[in-house]
C-alpha positions in Angstrom: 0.0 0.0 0.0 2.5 2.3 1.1 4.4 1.6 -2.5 1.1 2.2 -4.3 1.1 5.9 -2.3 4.6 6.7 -2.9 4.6 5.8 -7.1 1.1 8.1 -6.7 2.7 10.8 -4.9 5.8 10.7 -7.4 3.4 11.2 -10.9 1.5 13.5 -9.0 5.0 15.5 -8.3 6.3 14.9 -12.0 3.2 16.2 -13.6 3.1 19.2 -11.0 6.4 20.4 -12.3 5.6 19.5 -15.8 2.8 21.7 -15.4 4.8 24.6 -13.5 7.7 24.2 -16.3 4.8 24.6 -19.1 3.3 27.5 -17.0 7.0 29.2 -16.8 7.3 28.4 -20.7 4.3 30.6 -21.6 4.5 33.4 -19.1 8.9 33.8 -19.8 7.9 33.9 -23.8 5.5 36.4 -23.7 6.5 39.7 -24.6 4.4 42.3 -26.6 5.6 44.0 -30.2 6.8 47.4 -29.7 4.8 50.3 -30.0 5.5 52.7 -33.6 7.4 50.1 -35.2 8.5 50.8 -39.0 7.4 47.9 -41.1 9.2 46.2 -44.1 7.9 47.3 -47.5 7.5 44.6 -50.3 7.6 47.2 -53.2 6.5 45.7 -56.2 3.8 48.4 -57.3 5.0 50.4 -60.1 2.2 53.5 -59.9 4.0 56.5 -58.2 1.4 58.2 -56.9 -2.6 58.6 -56.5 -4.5 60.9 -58.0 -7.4 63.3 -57.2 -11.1 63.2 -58.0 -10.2 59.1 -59.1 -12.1 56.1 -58.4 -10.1 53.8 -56.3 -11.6 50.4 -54.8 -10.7 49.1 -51.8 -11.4 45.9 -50.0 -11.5 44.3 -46.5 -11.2 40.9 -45.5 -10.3 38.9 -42.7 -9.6 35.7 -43.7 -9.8 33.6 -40.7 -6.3 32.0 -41.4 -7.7 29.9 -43.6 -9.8 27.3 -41.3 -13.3 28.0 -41.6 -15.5 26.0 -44.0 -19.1 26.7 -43.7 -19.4 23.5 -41.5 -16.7 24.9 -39.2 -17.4 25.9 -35.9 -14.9 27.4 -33.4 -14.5 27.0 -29.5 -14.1 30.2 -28.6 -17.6 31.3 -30.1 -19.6 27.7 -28.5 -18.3 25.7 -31.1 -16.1 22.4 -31.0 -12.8 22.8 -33.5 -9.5 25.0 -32.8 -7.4 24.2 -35.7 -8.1 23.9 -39.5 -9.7 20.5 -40.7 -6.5 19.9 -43.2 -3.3 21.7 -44.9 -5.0 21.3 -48.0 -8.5 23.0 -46.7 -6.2 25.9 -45.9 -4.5 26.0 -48.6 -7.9 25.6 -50.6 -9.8 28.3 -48.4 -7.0 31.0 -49.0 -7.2 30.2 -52.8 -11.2 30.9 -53.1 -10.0 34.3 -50.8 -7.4 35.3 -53.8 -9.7 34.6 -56.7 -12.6 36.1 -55.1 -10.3 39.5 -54.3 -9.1 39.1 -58.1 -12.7 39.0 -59.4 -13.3 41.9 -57.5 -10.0 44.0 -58.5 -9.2 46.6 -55.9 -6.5 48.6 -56.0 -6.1 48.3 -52.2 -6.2 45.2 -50.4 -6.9 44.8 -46.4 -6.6 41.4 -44.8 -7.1 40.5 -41.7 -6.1 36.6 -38.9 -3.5 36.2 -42.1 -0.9 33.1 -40.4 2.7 33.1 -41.2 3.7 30.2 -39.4 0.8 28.4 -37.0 0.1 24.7 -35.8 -3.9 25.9 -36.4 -3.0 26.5 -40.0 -0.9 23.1 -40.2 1.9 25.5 -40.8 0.7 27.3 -44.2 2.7 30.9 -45.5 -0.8 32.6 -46.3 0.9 35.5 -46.4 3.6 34.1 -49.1 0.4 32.6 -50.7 -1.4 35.3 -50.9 1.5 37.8 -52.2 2.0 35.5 -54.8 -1.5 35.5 -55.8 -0.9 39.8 -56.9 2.6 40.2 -57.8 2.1 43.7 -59.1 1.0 44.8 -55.6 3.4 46.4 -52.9 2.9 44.8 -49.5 3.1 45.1 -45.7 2.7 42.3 -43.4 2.5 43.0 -39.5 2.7 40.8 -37.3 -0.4 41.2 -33.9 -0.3 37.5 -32.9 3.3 35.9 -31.8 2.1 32.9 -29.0 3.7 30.5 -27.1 2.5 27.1 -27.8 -0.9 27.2 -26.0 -2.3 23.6 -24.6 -5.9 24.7 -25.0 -8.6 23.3 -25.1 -6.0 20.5 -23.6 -7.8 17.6 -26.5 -6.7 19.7 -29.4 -4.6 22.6 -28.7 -4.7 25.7 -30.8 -0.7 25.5 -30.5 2.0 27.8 -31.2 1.2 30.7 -33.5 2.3 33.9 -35.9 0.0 35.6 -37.6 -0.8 39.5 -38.6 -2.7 42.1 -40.9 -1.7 42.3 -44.5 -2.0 45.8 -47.0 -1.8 45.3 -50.5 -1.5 48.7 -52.7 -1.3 49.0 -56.6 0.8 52.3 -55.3 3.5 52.7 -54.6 4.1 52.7 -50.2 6.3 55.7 -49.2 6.6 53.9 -45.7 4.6 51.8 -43.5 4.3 51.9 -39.8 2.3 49.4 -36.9 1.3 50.9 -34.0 0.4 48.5 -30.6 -3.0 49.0 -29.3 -3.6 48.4 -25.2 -5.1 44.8 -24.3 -5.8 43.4 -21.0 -3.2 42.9 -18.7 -4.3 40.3 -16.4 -4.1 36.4 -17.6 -6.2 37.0 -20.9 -3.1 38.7 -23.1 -2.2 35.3 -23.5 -5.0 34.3 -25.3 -6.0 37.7 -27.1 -3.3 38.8 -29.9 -1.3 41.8 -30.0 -3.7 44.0 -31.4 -2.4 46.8 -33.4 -3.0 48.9 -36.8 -0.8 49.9 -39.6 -0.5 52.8 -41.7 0.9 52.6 -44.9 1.6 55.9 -46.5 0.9 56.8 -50.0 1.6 59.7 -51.8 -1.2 61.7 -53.8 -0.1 64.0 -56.7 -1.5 67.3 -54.6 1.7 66.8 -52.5 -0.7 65.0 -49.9 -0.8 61.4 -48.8 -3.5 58.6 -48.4 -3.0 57.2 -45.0 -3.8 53.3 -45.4 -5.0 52.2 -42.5 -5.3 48.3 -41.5 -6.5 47.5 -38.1 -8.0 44.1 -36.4 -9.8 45.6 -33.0 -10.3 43.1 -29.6 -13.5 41.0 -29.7 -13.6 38.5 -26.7 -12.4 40.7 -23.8 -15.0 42.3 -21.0 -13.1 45.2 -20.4 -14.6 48.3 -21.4 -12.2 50.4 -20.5 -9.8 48.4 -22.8 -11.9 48.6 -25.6 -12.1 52.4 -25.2 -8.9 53.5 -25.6 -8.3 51.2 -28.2 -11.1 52.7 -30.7 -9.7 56.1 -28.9 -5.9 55.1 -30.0 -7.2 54.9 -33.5 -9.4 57.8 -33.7 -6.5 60.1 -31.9 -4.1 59.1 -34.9 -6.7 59.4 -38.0 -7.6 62.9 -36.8 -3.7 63.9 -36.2 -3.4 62.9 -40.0 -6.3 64.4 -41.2 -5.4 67.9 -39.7 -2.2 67.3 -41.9 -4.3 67.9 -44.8 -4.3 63.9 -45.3 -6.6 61.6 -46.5 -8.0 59.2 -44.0 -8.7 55.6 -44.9 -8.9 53.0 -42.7 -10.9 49.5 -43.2 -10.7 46.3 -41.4 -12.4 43.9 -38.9 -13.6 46.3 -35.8 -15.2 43.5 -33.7 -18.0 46.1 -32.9 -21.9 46.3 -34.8 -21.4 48.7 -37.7 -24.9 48.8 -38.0 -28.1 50.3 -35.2 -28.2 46.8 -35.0 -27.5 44.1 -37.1 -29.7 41.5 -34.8 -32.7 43.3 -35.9 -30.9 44.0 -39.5 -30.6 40.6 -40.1 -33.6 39.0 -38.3 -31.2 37.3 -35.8 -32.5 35.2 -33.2 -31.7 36.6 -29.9 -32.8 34.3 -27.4 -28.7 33.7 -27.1 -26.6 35.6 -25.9 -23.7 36.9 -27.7 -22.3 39.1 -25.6 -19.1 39.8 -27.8 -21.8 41.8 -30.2 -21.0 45.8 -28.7 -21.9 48.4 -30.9 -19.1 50.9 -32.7 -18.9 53.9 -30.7 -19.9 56.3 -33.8 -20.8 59.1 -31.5 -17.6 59.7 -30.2 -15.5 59.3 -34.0 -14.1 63.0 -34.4 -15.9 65.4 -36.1 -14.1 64.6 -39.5 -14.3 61.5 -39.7 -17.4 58.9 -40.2 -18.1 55.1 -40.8 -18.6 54.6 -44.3 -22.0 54.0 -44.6 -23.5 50.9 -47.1 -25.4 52.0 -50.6 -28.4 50.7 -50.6 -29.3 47.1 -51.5 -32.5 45.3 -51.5 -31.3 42.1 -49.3 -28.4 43.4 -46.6 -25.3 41.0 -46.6 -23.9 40.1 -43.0 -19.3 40.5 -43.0 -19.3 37.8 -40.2 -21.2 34.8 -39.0 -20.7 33.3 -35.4 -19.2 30.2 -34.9 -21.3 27.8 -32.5 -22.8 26.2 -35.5 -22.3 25.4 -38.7 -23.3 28.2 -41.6 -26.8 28.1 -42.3 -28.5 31.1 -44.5 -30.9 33.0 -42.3 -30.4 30.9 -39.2 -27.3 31.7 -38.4 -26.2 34.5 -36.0 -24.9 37.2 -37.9 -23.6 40.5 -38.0 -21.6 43.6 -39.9 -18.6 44.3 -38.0 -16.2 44.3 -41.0 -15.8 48.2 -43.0 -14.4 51.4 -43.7 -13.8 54.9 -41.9 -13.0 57.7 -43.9 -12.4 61.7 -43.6 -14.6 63.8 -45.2 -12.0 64.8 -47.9 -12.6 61.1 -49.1 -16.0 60.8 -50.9 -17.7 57.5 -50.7 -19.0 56.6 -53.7 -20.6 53.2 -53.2 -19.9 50.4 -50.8 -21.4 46.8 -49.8 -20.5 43.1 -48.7 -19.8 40.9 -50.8 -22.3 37.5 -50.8 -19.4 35.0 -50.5 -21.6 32.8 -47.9 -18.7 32.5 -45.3 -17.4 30.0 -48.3 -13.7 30.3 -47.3 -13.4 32.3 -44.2 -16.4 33.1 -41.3 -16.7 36.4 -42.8 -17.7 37.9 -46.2 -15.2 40.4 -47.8 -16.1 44.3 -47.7 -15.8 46.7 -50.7 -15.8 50.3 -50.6 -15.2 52.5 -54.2 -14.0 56.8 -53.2 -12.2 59.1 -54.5 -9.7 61.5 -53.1 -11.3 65.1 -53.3 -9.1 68.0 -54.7 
Protein backbone atom coordinates (compact mmCIF):
# COMPACT_ATOMS: atom_id res chain seq x y z
CA UNK A 1 0.00 0.00 0.00
CA UNK A 2 2.48 2.31 1.13
CA UNK A 3 4.35 1.58 -2.50
CA UNK A 4 1.09 2.20 -4.26
CA UNK A 5 1.13 5.86 -2.31
CA UNK A 6 4.55 6.68 -2.91
CA UNK A 7 4.59 5.80 -7.11
CA UNK A 8 1.14 8.14 -6.69
CA UNK A 9 2.66 10.82 -4.86
CA UNK A 10 5.85 10.66 -7.43
CA UNK A 11 3.42 11.19 -10.93
CA UNK A 12 1.49 13.49 -9.04
CA UNK A 13 4.97 15.51 -8.34
CA UNK A 14 6.33 14.87 -12.02
CA UNK A 15 3.19 16.23 -13.60
CA UNK A 16 3.09 19.21 -10.99
CA UNK A 17 6.37 20.42 -12.34
CA UNK A 18 5.63 19.55 -15.83
CA UNK A 19 2.80 21.74 -15.41
CA UNK A 20 4.78 24.58 -13.49
CA UNK A 21 7.71 24.15 -16.25
CA UNK A 22 4.81 24.60 -19.10
CA UNK A 23 3.27 27.47 -17.00
CA UNK A 24 6.97 29.16 -16.78
CA UNK A 25 7.33 28.40 -20.65
CA UNK A 26 4.28 30.64 -21.56
CA UNK A 27 4.49 33.40 -19.13
CA UNK A 28 8.93 33.76 -19.82
CA UNK A 29 7.90 33.86 -23.79
CA UNK A 30 5.49 36.37 -23.71
CA UNK A 31 6.54 39.74 -24.62
CA UNK A 32 4.42 42.32 -26.57
CA UNK A 33 5.61 43.98 -30.18
CA UNK A 34 6.82 47.42 -29.71
CA UNK A 35 4.80 50.27 -30.05
CA UNK A 36 5.47 52.75 -33.55
CA UNK A 37 7.44 50.06 -35.21
CA UNK A 38 8.50 50.84 -39.04
CA UNK A 39 7.38 47.85 -41.10
CA UNK A 40 9.20 46.18 -44.06
CA UNK A 41 7.88 47.32 -47.51
CA UNK A 42 7.53 44.63 -50.27
CA UNK A 43 7.63 47.20 -53.24
CA UNK A 44 6.48 45.74 -56.24
CA UNK A 45 3.81 48.44 -57.31
CA UNK A 46 5.02 50.37 -60.14
CA UNK A 47 2.16 53.49 -59.90
CA UNK A 48 4.04 56.55 -58.15
CA UNK A 49 1.44 58.20 -56.87
CA UNK A 50 -2.62 58.56 -56.53
CA UNK A 51 -4.49 60.86 -57.99
CA UNK A 52 -7.42 63.28 -57.18
CA UNK A 53 -11.05 63.16 -57.99
CA UNK A 54 -10.20 59.09 -59.14
CA UNK A 55 -12.10 56.05 -58.45
CA UNK A 56 -10.07 53.80 -56.26
CA UNK A 57 -11.58 50.39 -54.82
CA UNK A 58 -10.70 49.05 -51.79
CA UNK A 59 -11.41 45.91 -49.97
CA UNK A 60 -11.48 44.33 -46.47
CA UNK A 61 -11.22 40.95 -45.54
CA UNK A 62 -10.29 38.93 -42.67
CA UNK A 63 -9.63 35.66 -43.70
CA UNK A 64 -9.75 33.56 -40.72
CA UNK A 65 -6.30 32.00 -41.38
CA UNK A 66 -7.66 29.89 -43.61
CA UNK A 67 -9.78 27.31 -41.32
CA UNK A 68 -13.30 28.00 -41.65
CA UNK A 69 -15.54 25.96 -44.03
CA UNK A 70 -19.10 26.68 -43.71
CA UNK A 71 -19.41 23.52 -41.53
CA UNK A 72 -16.68 24.89 -39.17
CA UNK A 73 -17.37 25.95 -35.94
CA UNK A 74 -14.93 27.43 -33.39
CA UNK A 75 -14.53 26.96 -29.50
CA UNK A 76 -14.06 30.22 -28.64
CA UNK A 77 -17.62 31.27 -30.10
CA UNK A 78 -19.63 27.71 -28.48
CA UNK A 79 -18.27 25.66 -31.05
CA UNK A 80 -16.15 22.37 -30.99
CA UNK A 81 -12.78 22.77 -33.45
CA UNK A 82 -9.53 24.98 -32.81
CA UNK A 83 -7.41 24.16 -35.74
CA UNK A 84 -8.12 23.87 -39.55
CA UNK A 85 -9.67 20.51 -40.69
CA UNK A 86 -6.52 19.94 -43.23
CA UNK A 87 -3.31 21.71 -44.94
CA UNK A 88 -5.02 21.27 -48.05
CA UNK A 89 -8.53 23.04 -46.73
CA UNK A 90 -6.20 25.85 -45.92
CA UNK A 91 -4.46 25.96 -48.58
CA UNK A 92 -7.92 25.64 -50.64
CA UNK A 93 -9.77 28.30 -48.40
CA UNK A 94 -6.99 31.03 -49.05
CA UNK A 95 -7.16 30.18 -52.76
CA UNK A 96 -11.25 30.85 -53.09
CA UNK A 97 -10.01 34.26 -50.80
CA UNK A 98 -7.37 35.30 -53.83
CA UNK A 99 -9.69 34.60 -56.68
CA UNK A 100 -12.60 36.09 -55.05
CA UNK A 101 -10.28 39.49 -54.26
CA UNK A 102 -9.05 39.06 -58.13
CA UNK A 103 -12.66 39.01 -59.45
CA UNK A 104 -13.32 41.91 -57.50
CA UNK A 105 -9.96 43.97 -58.53
CA UNK A 106 -9.22 46.64 -55.87
CA UNK A 107 -6.50 48.65 -55.96
CA UNK A 108 -6.10 48.25 -52.23
CA UNK A 109 -6.20 45.21 -50.43
CA UNK A 110 -6.86 44.76 -46.38
CA UNK A 111 -6.56 41.43 -44.78
CA UNK A 112 -7.07 40.46 -41.67
CA UNK A 113 -6.08 36.61 -38.94
CA UNK A 114 -3.46 36.23 -42.07
CA UNK A 115 -0.88 33.13 -40.39
CA UNK A 116 2.67 33.12 -41.16
CA UNK A 117 3.70 30.23 -39.37
CA UNK A 118 0.80 28.41 -36.95
CA UNK A 119 0.06 24.72 -35.82
CA UNK A 120 -3.85 25.87 -36.42
CA UNK A 121 -3.01 26.52 -40.04
CA UNK A 122 -0.91 23.14 -40.17
CA UNK A 123 1.95 25.51 -40.81
CA UNK A 124 0.68 27.29 -44.25
CA UNK A 125 2.67 30.86 -45.48
CA UNK A 126 -0.76 32.59 -46.34
CA UNK A 127 0.95 35.54 -46.44
CA UNK A 128 3.59 34.11 -49.12
CA UNK A 129 0.39 32.60 -50.73
CA UNK A 130 -1.45 35.33 -50.90
CA UNK A 131 1.48 37.83 -52.24
CA UNK A 132 2.00 35.53 -54.83
CA UNK A 133 -1.47 35.55 -55.84
CA UNK A 134 -0.87 39.75 -56.89
CA UNK A 135 2.64 40.22 -57.79
CA UNK A 136 2.13 43.72 -59.06
CA UNK A 137 1.00 44.83 -55.60
CA UNK A 138 3.37 46.36 -52.94
CA UNK A 139 2.88 44.75 -49.45
CA UNK A 140 3.09 45.12 -45.68
CA UNK A 141 2.67 42.32 -43.43
CA UNK A 142 2.53 42.99 -39.52
CA UNK A 143 2.73 40.77 -37.34
CA UNK A 144 -0.39 41.20 -33.95
CA UNK A 145 -0.29 37.48 -32.92
CA UNK A 146 3.27 35.89 -31.84
CA UNK A 147 2.06 32.94 -29.04
CA UNK A 148 3.73 30.48 -27.09
CA UNK A 149 2.50 27.08 -27.80
CA UNK A 150 -0.94 27.25 -26.04
CA UNK A 151 -2.29 23.63 -24.65
CA UNK A 152 -5.92 24.71 -24.99
CA UNK A 153 -8.55 23.30 -25.12
CA UNK A 154 -6.03 20.52 -23.61
CA UNK A 155 -7.77 17.58 -26.50
CA UNK A 156 -6.66 19.66 -29.37
CA UNK A 157 -4.64 22.58 -28.75
CA UNK A 158 -4.72 25.72 -30.83
CA UNK A 159 -0.67 25.51 -30.45
CA UNK A 160 1.98 27.82 -31.18
CA UNK A 161 1.16 30.68 -33.47
CA UNK A 162 2.25 33.94 -35.86
CA UNK A 163 -0.02 35.55 -37.64
CA UNK A 164 -0.81 39.53 -38.59
CA UNK A 165 -2.72 42.10 -40.94
CA UNK A 166 -1.66 42.31 -44.49
CA UNK A 167 -2.01 45.75 -46.97
CA UNK A 168 -1.83 45.31 -50.48
CA UNK A 169 -1.50 48.71 -52.73
CA UNK A 170 -1.34 49.00 -56.57
CA UNK A 171 0.78 52.29 -55.29
CA UNK A 172 3.51 52.67 -54.62
CA UNK A 173 4.07 52.71 -50.20
CA UNK A 174 6.27 55.66 -49.16
CA UNK A 175 6.61 53.86 -45.69
CA UNK A 176 4.55 51.79 -43.52
CA UNK A 177 4.31 51.89 -39.76
CA UNK A 178 2.26 49.35 -36.86
CA UNK A 179 1.31 50.92 -33.96
CA UNK A 180 0.35 48.50 -30.61
CA UNK A 181 -3.05 48.97 -29.31
CA UNK A 182 -3.56 48.44 -25.21
CA UNK A 183 -5.13 44.84 -24.33
CA UNK A 184 -5.82 43.44 -20.97
CA UNK A 185 -3.18 42.85 -18.67
CA UNK A 186 -4.25 40.26 -16.43
CA UNK A 187 -4.12 36.44 -17.63
CA UNK A 188 -6.23 36.96 -20.85
CA UNK A 189 -3.12 38.67 -23.06
CA UNK A 190 -2.19 35.29 -23.54
CA UNK A 191 -4.97 34.35 -25.31
CA UNK A 192 -6.01 37.65 -27.14
CA UNK A 193 -3.26 38.81 -29.88
CA UNK A 194 -1.25 41.79 -30.03
CA UNK A 195 -3.70 44.02 -31.35
CA UNK A 196 -2.38 46.80 -33.39
CA UNK A 197 -3.00 48.91 -36.82
CA UNK A 198 -0.84 49.87 -39.60
CA UNK A 199 -0.46 52.78 -41.73
CA UNK A 200 0.91 52.64 -44.94
CA UNK A 201 1.64 55.95 -46.53
CA UNK A 202 0.95 56.79 -49.96
CA UNK A 203 1.56 59.68 -51.82
CA UNK A 204 -1.22 61.67 -53.81
CA UNK A 205 -0.14 63.98 -56.70
CA UNK A 206 -1.50 67.28 -54.58
CA UNK A 207 1.68 66.81 -52.49
CA UNK A 208 -0.72 64.95 -49.87
CA UNK A 209 -0.77 61.38 -48.84
CA UNK A 210 -3.53 58.61 -48.42
CA UNK A 211 -2.97 57.20 -44.97
CA UNK A 212 -3.78 53.28 -45.40
CA UNK A 213 -5.02 52.23 -42.45
CA UNK A 214 -5.27 48.28 -41.49
CA UNK A 215 -6.50 47.48 -38.07
CA UNK A 216 -7.98 44.07 -36.40
CA UNK A 217 -9.84 45.63 -33.05
CA UNK A 218 -10.27 43.10 -29.62
CA UNK A 219 -13.55 41.04 -29.74
CA UNK A 220 -13.60 38.54 -26.68
CA UNK A 221 -12.42 40.71 -23.82
CA UNK A 222 -15.02 42.27 -21.04
CA UNK A 223 -13.06 45.15 -20.36
CA UNK A 224 -14.60 48.28 -21.37
CA UNK A 225 -12.23 50.40 -20.47
CA UNK A 226 -9.76 48.42 -22.79
CA UNK A 227 -11.90 48.62 -25.63
CA UNK A 228 -12.14 52.43 -25.21
CA UNK A 229 -8.90 53.50 -25.59
CA UNK A 230 -8.34 51.21 -28.17
CA UNK A 231 -11.08 52.73 -30.68
CA UNK A 232 -9.71 56.11 -28.89
CA UNK A 233 -5.92 55.07 -29.95
CA UNK A 234 -7.20 54.86 -33.48
CA UNK A 235 -9.44 57.83 -33.66
CA UNK A 236 -6.47 60.13 -31.86
CA UNK A 237 -4.08 59.11 -34.88
CA UNK A 238 -6.74 59.44 -38.03
CA UNK A 239 -7.57 62.90 -36.79
CA UNK A 240 -3.73 63.89 -36.21
CA UNK A 241 -3.41 62.87 -40.03
CA UNK A 242 -6.35 64.39 -41.19
CA UNK A 243 -5.44 67.91 -39.70
CA UNK A 244 -2.18 67.32 -41.86
CA UNK A 245 -4.34 67.86 -44.82
CA UNK A 246 -4.28 63.92 -45.27
CA UNK A 247 -6.57 61.62 -46.50
CA UNK A 248 -8.01 59.20 -44.00
CA UNK A 249 -8.74 55.57 -44.91
CA UNK A 250 -8.94 53.02 -42.74
CA UNK A 251 -10.91 49.52 -43.16
CA UNK A 252 -10.70 46.28 -41.39
CA UNK A 253 -12.42 43.95 -38.91
CA UNK A 254 -13.58 46.26 -35.77
CA UNK A 255 -15.17 43.47 -33.70
CA UNK A 256 -18.01 46.08 -32.94
CA UNK A 257 -21.91 46.31 -34.76
CA UNK A 258 -21.42 48.71 -37.70
CA UNK A 259 -24.86 48.78 -38.03
CA UNK A 260 -28.06 50.31 -35.16
CA UNK A 261 -28.17 46.82 -34.95
CA UNK A 262 -27.47 44.13 -37.11
CA UNK A 263 -29.69 41.46 -34.84
CA UNK A 264 -32.66 43.30 -35.86
CA UNK A 265 -30.93 43.96 -39.48
CA UNK A 266 -30.63 40.58 -40.07
CA UNK A 267 -33.55 38.96 -38.29
CA UNK A 268 -31.20 37.33 -35.78
CA UNK A 269 -32.49 35.16 -33.19
CA UNK A 270 -31.69 36.58 -29.92
CA UNK A 271 -32.82 34.29 -27.43
CA UNK A 272 -28.73 33.71 -27.13
CA UNK A 273 -26.59 35.61 -25.85
CA UNK A 274 -23.71 36.89 -27.75
CA UNK A 275 -22.33 39.07 -25.58
CA UNK A 276 -19.08 39.81 -27.85
CA UNK A 277 -21.85 41.84 -30.20
CA UNK A 278 -21.02 45.79 -28.71
CA UNK A 279 -21.91 48.45 -30.85
CA UNK A 280 -19.12 50.91 -32.71
CA UNK A 281 -18.92 53.93 -30.72
CA UNK A 282 -19.89 56.34 -33.80
CA UNK A 283 -20.84 59.13 -31.52
CA UNK A 284 -17.65 59.73 -30.23
CA UNK A 285 -15.52 59.27 -34.05
CA UNK A 286 -14.10 63.03 -34.44
CA UNK A 287 -15.93 65.40 -36.14
CA UNK A 288 -14.15 64.56 -39.54
CA UNK A 289 -14.27 61.49 -39.70
CA UNK A 290 -17.40 58.93 -40.15
CA UNK A 291 -18.11 55.12 -40.82
CA UNK A 292 -18.57 54.61 -44.32
CA UNK A 293 -21.96 53.97 -44.61
CA UNK A 294 -23.46 50.90 -47.07
CA UNK A 295 -25.37 51.98 -50.55
CA UNK A 296 -28.43 50.68 -50.61
CA UNK A 297 -29.30 47.11 -51.49
CA UNK A 298 -32.53 45.34 -51.53
CA UNK A 299 -31.27 42.14 -49.31
CA UNK A 300 -28.41 43.36 -46.63
CA UNK A 301 -25.34 40.98 -46.56
CA UNK A 302 -23.92 40.14 -43.04
CA UNK A 303 -19.30 40.47 -42.97
CA UNK A 304 -19.35 37.78 -40.25
CA UNK A 305 -21.23 34.79 -38.96
CA UNK A 306 -20.71 33.25 -35.44
CA UNK A 307 -19.18 30.19 -34.89
CA UNK A 308 -21.31 27.84 -32.52
CA UNK A 309 -22.77 26.19 -35.47
CA UNK A 310 -22.32 25.43 -38.71
CA UNK A 311 -23.29 28.20 -41.63
CA UNK A 312 -26.75 28.10 -42.27
CA UNK A 313 -28.49 31.09 -44.49
CA UNK A 314 -30.88 32.97 -42.34
CA UNK A 315 -30.42 30.94 -39.22
CA UNK A 316 -27.29 31.68 -38.41
CA UNK A 317 -26.19 34.54 -35.95
CA UNK A 318 -24.86 37.15 -37.88
CA UNK A 319 -23.56 40.54 -38.05
CA UNK A 320 -21.64 43.62 -39.89
CA UNK A 321 -18.61 44.31 -37.98
CA UNK A 322 -16.20 44.34 -40.96
CA UNK A 323 -15.83 48.22 -43.02
CA UNK A 324 -14.38 51.38 -43.72
CA UNK A 325 -13.75 54.91 -41.90
CA UNK A 326 -13.03 57.71 -43.88
CA UNK A 327 -12.40 61.70 -43.57
CA UNK A 328 -14.56 63.82 -45.16
CA UNK A 329 -12.01 64.80 -47.93
CA UNK A 330 -12.58 61.13 -49.06
CA UNK A 331 -15.99 60.79 -50.92
CA UNK A 332 -17.71 57.48 -50.72
CA UNK A 333 -19.04 56.65 -53.75
CA UNK A 334 -20.59 53.22 -53.16
CA UNK A 335 -19.86 50.37 -50.76
CA UNK A 336 -21.41 46.80 -49.82
CA UNK A 337 -20.51 43.15 -48.66
CA UNK A 338 -19.84 40.91 -50.82
CA UNK A 339 -22.34 37.51 -50.76
CA UNK A 340 -19.41 34.98 -50.52
CA UNK A 341 -21.61 32.81 -47.91
CA UNK A 342 -18.68 32.48 -45.33
CA UNK A 343 -17.41 29.98 -48.25
CA UNK A 344 -13.68 30.27 -47.31
CA UNK A 345 -13.44 32.27 -44.17
CA UNK A 346 -16.35 33.13 -41.28
CA UNK A 347 -16.66 36.40 -42.80
CA UNK A 348 -17.67 37.86 -46.23
CA UNK A 349 -15.15 40.36 -47.84
CA UNK A 350 -16.12 44.35 -47.69
CA UNK A 351 -15.84 46.74 -50.68
CA UNK A 352 -15.81 50.27 -50.65
CA UNK A 353 -15.22 52.49 -54.20
CA UNK A 354 -14.02 56.84 -53.23
CA UNK A 355 -12.20 59.14 -54.48
CA UNK A 356 -9.74 61.47 -53.08
CA UNK A 357 -11.35 65.14 -53.30
CA UNK A 358 -9.14 67.96 -54.73
Amino acid sequence: MKRKIKILLSMLSILMIIILAYVGYVYFSYSRITDELAVKIVQKAEINQASTNKAYKITTFNVGYGSYTPDYTFFMDGGKQSKAVSKESVIDNISGVNELTKKLAPDFALFQEVDKQATRSHSVDEVLQINQAFPNYSSVFATNYDSAFLMYPVLDPIGKSKSGILTLSNNKIETSTRYSLPIETNFNKFFDLDRAFTVSKIPVENGKYLMLYNVHLSAYIKDEKIQNEQVHKLFDHMENEYKKGNYVVCGGDFNHDLLNSSSETFKNDTTAEYTWLQPFPKKELPENLQVAALSERKTPVPSVRNLDKPYKKGESFVALIDGFIISDNVENIDGKVIDAEFKNSDHNPVEMTFKLKK
